[in-house]
C-alpha positions as CSV (number, residue, x, y, z in Angstrom):
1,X,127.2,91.3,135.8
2,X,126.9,88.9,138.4
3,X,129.5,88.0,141.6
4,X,130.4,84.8,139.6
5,X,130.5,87.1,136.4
6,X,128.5,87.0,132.9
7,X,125.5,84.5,132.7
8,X,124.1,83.3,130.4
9,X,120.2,82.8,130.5
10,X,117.7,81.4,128.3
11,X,115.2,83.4,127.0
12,X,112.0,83.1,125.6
13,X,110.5,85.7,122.7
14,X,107.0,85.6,121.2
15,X,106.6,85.5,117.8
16,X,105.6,89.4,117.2
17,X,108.7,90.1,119.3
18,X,110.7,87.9,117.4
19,X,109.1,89.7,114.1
20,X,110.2,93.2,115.3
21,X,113.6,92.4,116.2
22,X,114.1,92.2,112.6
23,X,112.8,95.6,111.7
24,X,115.1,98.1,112.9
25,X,118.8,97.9,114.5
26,X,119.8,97.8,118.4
27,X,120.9,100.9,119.8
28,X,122.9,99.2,122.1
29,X,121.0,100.0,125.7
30,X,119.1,98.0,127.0
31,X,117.4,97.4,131.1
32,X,117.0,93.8,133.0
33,X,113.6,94.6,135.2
34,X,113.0,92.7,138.4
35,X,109.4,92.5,138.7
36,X,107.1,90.8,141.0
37,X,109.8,87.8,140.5
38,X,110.1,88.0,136.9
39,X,113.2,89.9,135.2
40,X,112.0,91.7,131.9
41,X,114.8,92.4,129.2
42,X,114.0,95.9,128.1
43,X,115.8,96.5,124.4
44,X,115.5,99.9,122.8
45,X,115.3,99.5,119.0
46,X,115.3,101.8,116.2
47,X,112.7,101.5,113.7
48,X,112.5,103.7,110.5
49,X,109.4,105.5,109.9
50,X,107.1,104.2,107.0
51,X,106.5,106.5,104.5
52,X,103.6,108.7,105.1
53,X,100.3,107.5,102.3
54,X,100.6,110.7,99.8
55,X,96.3,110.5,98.6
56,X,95.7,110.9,95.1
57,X,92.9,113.7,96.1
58,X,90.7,115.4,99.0
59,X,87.3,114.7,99.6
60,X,84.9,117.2,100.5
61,X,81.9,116.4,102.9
62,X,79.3,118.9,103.6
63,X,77.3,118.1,106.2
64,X,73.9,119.8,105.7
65,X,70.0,120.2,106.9
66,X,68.1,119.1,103.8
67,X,70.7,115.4,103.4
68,X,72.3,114.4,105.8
69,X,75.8,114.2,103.8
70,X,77.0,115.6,100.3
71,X,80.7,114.9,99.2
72,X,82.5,116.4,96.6
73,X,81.4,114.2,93.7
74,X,77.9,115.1,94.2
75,X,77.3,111.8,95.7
76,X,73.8,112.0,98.2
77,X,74.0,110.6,101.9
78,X,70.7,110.5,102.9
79,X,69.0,108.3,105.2
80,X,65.2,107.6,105.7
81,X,65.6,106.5,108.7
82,X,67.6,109.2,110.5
83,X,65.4,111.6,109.0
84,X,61.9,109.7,110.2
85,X,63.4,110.0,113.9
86,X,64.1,113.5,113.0
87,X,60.6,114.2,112.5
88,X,58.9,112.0,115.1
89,X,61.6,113.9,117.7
90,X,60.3,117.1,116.2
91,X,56.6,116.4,116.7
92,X,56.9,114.9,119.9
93,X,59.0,118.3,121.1
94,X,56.3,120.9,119.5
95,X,54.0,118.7,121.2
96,X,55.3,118.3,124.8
97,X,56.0,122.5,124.7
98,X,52.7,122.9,123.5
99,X,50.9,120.9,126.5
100,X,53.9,122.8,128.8
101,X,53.2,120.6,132.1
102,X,55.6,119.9,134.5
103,X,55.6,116.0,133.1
104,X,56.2,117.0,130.0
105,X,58.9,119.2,131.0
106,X,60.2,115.9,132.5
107,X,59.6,113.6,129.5
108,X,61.2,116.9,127.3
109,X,64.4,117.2,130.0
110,X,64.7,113.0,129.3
111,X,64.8,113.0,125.1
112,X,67.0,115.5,125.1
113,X,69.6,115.1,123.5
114,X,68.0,111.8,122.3
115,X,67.9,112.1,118.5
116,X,71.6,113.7,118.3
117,X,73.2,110.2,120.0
118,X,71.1,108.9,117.6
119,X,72.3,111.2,114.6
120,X,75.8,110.2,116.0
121,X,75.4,106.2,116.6
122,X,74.3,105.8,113.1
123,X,77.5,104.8,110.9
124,X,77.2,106.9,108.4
125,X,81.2,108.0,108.8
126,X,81.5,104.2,107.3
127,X,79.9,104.7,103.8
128,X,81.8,107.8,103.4
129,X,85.3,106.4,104.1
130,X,84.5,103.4,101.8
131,X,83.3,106.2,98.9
132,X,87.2,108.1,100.0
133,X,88.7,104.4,99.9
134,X,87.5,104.1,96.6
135,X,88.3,107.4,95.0
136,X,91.9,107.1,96.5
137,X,91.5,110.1,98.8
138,X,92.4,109.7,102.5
139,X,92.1,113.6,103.4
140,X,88.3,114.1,104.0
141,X,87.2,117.8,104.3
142,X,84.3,118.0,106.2
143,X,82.2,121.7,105.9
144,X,79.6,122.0,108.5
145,X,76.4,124.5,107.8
146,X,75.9,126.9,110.6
């Protein structure tokens, strides 16, 4: 409400606005924001929720030593490459402890932790959604050996 009373003011909505405003019904509050010489209409909306995905089954993934990845349908994750820097991280270690200098205290300090970011960076969480995408099970288990 104004000193000369109600205005009327153009507005202007986007398109994924515009989309929304459809979806739900208007509570009936709403704010007008003065902002850095821009007045924001604030609506409050209610949306229903979606109905939460009910998944055919679950998924089991043990994460192991020997592979890298079994699931519950026996499928094999194993990658050759993951497991080659595995072994050259592993030789490299025994080696640098064996000569035990302060350099190769260094050089052991600095690939620390080296081959786990690499563990982690490679997608292997990809293959396995795309096997629980296709089996219609969205609940993954995931057992980890200790």
């Amino acid at each position: 409400m104004t000193l000369q009373g109600r205005l009327k003011i153009a507005t202007r909505v986007g398109d994924y606005q515009r989309q929304q405003w459809n979806r739900g019904k208007i509570e009936g509050q709403s704010d007008l924001v003065y902002k850095k010489g821009v007045f924001y209409l604030i609506v409050v909306q209610d949306v229903p929720e979606e109905k939460e995905y009910d998944p055919v089954g679950v998924l089991g993934i043990d994460l192991g030593i020997e592979n890298i990845a079994v699931d519950s349908d026996r499928e094999i994750f194993d990658c050759e490459k993951i497991e080659n820097t595995r072994q050259r991280y592993f030789r490299l270690r025994k080696t640098l402890q064996h000569i035990g200098t302060r350099s190769a205290k260094r050089k052991l300090s600095k690939i620390s932790g080296k081959e786990r970011q690499f563990k982690k960076d490679t997608n292997l969480s990809k293959h396995i959604s795309q096997s629980a995408l296709l089996h219609d099970s969205f609940r993954i288990l995931v057992y980890l050996n200790p």
